[in-house]
N, C-alpha and C positions, 0 to 999 in steps of 0.2 A: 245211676241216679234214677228216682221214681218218677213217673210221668207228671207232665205238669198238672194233669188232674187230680191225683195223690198227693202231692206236694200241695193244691191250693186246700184241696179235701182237710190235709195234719193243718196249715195253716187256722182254718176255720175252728177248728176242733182243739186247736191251741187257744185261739181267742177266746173262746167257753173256760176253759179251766184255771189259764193262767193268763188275768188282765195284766199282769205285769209284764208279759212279755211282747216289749216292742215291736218285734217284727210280726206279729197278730194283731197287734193293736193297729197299724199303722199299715199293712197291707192295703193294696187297692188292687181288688179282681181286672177293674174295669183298664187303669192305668198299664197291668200286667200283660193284657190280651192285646193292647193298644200295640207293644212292642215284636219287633221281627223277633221270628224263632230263637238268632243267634242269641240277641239280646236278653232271651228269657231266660236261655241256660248259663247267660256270665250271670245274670240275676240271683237266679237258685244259690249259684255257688258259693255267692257272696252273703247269703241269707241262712246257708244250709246248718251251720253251727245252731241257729235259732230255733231251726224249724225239727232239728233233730234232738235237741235239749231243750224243750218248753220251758224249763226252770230258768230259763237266760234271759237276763231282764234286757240286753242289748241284741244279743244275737246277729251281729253283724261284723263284717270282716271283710274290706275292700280288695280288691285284688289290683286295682291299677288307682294311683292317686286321682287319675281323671274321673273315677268311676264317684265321685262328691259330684260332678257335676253333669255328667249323663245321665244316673239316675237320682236327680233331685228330686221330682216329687216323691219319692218315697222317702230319700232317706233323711232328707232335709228333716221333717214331721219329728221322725227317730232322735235327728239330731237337740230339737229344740226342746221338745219333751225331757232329752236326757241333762241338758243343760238348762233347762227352766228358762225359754226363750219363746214367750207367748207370736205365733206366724202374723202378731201386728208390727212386732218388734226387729226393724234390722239388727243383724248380724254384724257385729263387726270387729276384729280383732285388731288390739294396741299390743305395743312391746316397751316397755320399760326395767332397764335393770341396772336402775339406781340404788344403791345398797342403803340402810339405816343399821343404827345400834340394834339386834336384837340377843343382844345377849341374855338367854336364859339364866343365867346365873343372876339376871335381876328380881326371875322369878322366882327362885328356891335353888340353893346347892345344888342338891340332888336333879331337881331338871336340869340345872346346868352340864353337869355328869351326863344327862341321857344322851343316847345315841341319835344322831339328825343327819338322816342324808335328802339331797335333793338332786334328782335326776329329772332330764328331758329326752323324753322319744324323738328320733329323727330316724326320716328317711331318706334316700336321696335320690336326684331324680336320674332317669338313666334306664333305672332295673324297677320291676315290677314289686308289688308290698309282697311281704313273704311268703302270705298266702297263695301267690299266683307264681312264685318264682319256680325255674327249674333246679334242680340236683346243679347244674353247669353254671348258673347263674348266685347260686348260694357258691359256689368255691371262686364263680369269679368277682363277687363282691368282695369275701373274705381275704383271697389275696388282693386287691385294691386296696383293703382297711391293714391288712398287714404294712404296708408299702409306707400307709399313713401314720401308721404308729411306728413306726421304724425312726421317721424323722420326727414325730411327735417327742419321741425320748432324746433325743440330744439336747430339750433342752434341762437345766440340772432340772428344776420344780418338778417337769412330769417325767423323770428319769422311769422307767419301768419295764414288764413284759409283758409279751404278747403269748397265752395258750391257744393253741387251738384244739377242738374237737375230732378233727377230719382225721380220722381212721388214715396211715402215713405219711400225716403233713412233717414236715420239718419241725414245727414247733407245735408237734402233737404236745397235749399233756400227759407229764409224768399218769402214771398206771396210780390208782388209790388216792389221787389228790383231791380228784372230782369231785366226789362227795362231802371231803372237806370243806372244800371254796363253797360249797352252798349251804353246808351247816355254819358258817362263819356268814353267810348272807353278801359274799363276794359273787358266789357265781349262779347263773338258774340254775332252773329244777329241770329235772329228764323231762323231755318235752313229748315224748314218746310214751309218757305215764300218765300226758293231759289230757283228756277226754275232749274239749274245746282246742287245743291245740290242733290236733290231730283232726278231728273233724273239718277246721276249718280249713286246714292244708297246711295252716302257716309250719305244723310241726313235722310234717313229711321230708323223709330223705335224714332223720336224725341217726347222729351227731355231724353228719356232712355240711360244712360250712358255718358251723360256731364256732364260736372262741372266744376269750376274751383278757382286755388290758387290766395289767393290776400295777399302780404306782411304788415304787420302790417303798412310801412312805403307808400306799394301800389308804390314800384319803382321796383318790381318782381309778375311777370304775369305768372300761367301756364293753358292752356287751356285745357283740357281731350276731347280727342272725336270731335274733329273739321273736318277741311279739311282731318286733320292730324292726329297722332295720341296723339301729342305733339307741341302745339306752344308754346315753353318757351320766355318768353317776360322781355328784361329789359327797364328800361323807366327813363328819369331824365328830363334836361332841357341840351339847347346844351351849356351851358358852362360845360357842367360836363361827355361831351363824354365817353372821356377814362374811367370814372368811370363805363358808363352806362356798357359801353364795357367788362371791365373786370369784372365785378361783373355778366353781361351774362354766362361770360365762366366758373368762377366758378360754377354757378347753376347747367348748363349744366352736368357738370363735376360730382356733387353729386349726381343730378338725376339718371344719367347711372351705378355710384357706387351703388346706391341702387336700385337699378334696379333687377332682376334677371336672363334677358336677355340682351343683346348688343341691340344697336342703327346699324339698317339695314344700310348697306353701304356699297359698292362698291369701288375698285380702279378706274373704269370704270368712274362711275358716281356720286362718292361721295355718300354722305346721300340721301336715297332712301325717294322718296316722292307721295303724292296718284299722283300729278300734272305734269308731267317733269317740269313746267316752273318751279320748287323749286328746281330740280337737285342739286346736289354739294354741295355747305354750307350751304344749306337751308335756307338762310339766308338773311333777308331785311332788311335793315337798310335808317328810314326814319325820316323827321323831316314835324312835320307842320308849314307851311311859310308862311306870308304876304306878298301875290305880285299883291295890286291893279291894278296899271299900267300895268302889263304884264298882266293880265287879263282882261282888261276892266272893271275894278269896279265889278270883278266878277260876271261877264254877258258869259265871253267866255274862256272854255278852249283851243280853238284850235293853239290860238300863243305858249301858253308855252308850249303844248305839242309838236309841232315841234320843238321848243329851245330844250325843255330837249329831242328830240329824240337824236339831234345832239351830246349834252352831254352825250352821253350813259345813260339817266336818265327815271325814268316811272313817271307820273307826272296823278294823280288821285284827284278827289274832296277828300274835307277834312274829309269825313265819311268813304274813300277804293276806293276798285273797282265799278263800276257803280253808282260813286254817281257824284254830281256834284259841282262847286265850286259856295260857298258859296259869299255871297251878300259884304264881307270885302276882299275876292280874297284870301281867305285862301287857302292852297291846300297841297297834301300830296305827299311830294318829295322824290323818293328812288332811288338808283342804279339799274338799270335793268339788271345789269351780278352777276350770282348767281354760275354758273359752270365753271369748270376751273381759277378759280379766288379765291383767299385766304380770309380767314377773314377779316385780316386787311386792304388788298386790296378792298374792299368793303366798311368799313369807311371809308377811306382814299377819296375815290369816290366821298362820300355824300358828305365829306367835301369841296371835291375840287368845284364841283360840286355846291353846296349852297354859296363856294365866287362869282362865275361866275354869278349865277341868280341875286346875291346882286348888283351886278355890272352894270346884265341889267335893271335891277330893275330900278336905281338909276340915269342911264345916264342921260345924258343933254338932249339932242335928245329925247330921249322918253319921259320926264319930259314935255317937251314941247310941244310933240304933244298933249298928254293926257290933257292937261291943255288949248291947245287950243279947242280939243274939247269939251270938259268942256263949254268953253265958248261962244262955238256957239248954248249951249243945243244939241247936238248930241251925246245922251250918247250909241254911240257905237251899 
């Protein structure tokens, strides 16, 4: 690692280029200097994705769930900024997962038909965030979460199996499937391909101590060893929300039963995660949408992601983060408020959120432009 004087040196020199990146923004020389040596170096650590990629609008990655509250003057600022939580305003996280009618098929067919999963990050407490785990610690999570899924599948609903990663595990994965499960959007992506991964540590030691659950019926996802320590994922089609929804919470709910530690969490800040942007309910709830028009024949995301800024919404090509939209104007629509804000307040989001795109989608006015440019050949 570079010395501290080099590392506050990029800091500084990040702040000039790129305001959007929080860990420049939000740096305090004076706070930094305050702290013993050790503490400067778990610092850096936790900083170093930021400070190594300026273009990281977070740049931040916890190594121990304590680390929310030993170094709050800094990260706390990070946090509030990223969650739109003015430092007059307490913090405070509620949990509610009362379900409502949201069947998209009230919205259009075809959204009905889309794809809607909704997944929570969880870690648990015991073992350190990924970022700070070792090689020993990733295998002895993994067999932990094997053990868990073993009895999770007895019962019929979440009948399933368990892959894993780990180069001679017992339930390594079949050879060539890998890439399937993540072109299918079952499994992640080589973590050892992520530039942010990797830097931050979380993706060190790959594929040692990944794996993951797939339900016989493949509408229950758990991920071992990700960002996270836990991305539980439910998945359906959006006429079937509420179900997606509440068949999440039960999961959830067995996992942590059989668990032998608690799920890390905060009054402060809800479910502790390696990321702050996953704060609170850890939880994203997204559907993939057809929106030629608003896209330009999926040539451009930058109208709808101004639409969806407006909408409180985060609007990503149809493969995640850093990908791009795809040539039918697919794309991956989710609510961007994760803290301070309830479960159901979070469906409820997309929902609202997914009539309003339908709508822009759909107008007259933009029907018509689209179509005249069409016809002049200026496709955009």
């Amino acid at each position: 690692m570079d010395s501290f004087e080099e590392n506050l040196a990029k800091i500084k020199s990040i702040g000039l280029a790129y305001p959007k990146n929080r860990v420049a923004k939000y740096f305090d020389k004076d706070y930094f200097n305050s702290l013993y040596a050790s503490s400067q170096h778990h610092l850096m650590n936790i900083l170093k994705t930021g400070i190594e990629y300026p273009e990281s609008e977070v740049g931040v990655y916890v190594l121990n769930a304590a680390d929310y509250d030993h170094f709050s003057p800094l990260l706390d600022p990070v946090i509030r900024d990223y969650h739109h939580y003015p430092k007059d305003i307490s913090i405070v996280q509620w949990h509610n997962w009362e379900s409502e009618n949201w069947n998209m098929q009230n919205i259009a067919s075809e959204v009905g038909e889309s794809s809607v999963r909704i997944r929570c990050s969880r870690n648990v407490e015991g073992f350190p965030m990924p970022a700070g785990m070792t090689k020993k610690q990733r295998i002895d999570f993994e067999n932990l979460m094997i053990a868990v899924v073993h009895q999770l599948t007895e019962q019929k609903d979440l009948e399933g199996d368990y892959y894993s990663l780990t180069p001679g595990s017992p339930y390594e994965m079949p050879e060539g499937i890998f890439q399937t499960l993540v072109n299918e959007h079952i499994m992640f992506q080589d973590m050892s391909a992520d530039k942010y991964m990797q830097r931050s540590g979380i993706g060190k030691d790959w594929p040692t101590g990944r794996g993951v659950y797939i339900s016989k019926n493949r509408d229950i996802i758990i991920w071992v060893n990700e960002e996270d320590h836990l991305r539980i994922i439910s998945m359906g089609k959006g006429k079937e929300t509420q179900d997606i929804f509440t068949k999440l919470k039960k999961t959830i709910d067995e996992v942590e039963s059989l668990l032998t530690h608690s799920f890390s969490h905060s009054t402060r800040y809800g479910y502790a995660s390696s990321c702050p942007s996953n704060l609170g309910t850890g939880m994203r709830a997204s559907i993939h949408m057809k929106l030629p028009i608003i896209t330009q024949n999926g040539r451009n995301l930058e109208l709808i992601k101004q639409i969806g800024k407006g909408l409180g919404l985060d609007i990503r090509g149809e493969k995640g983060e850093h990908s791009e939209v795809n040539r039918d104007g697919i794309v991956d629509v989710s609510p961007q408020t994760r803290l301070g804000t309830t479960e159901k307040e979070v469906v409820e989001h997309l929902y609202q959120g997914i009539a309003t795109l339908y709508a822009i989608e759909n107008s007259k006015i933009l029907q018509s432009e689209y179509k005249r440019k069409y016809k002049e050949h200026t496709l955009y």
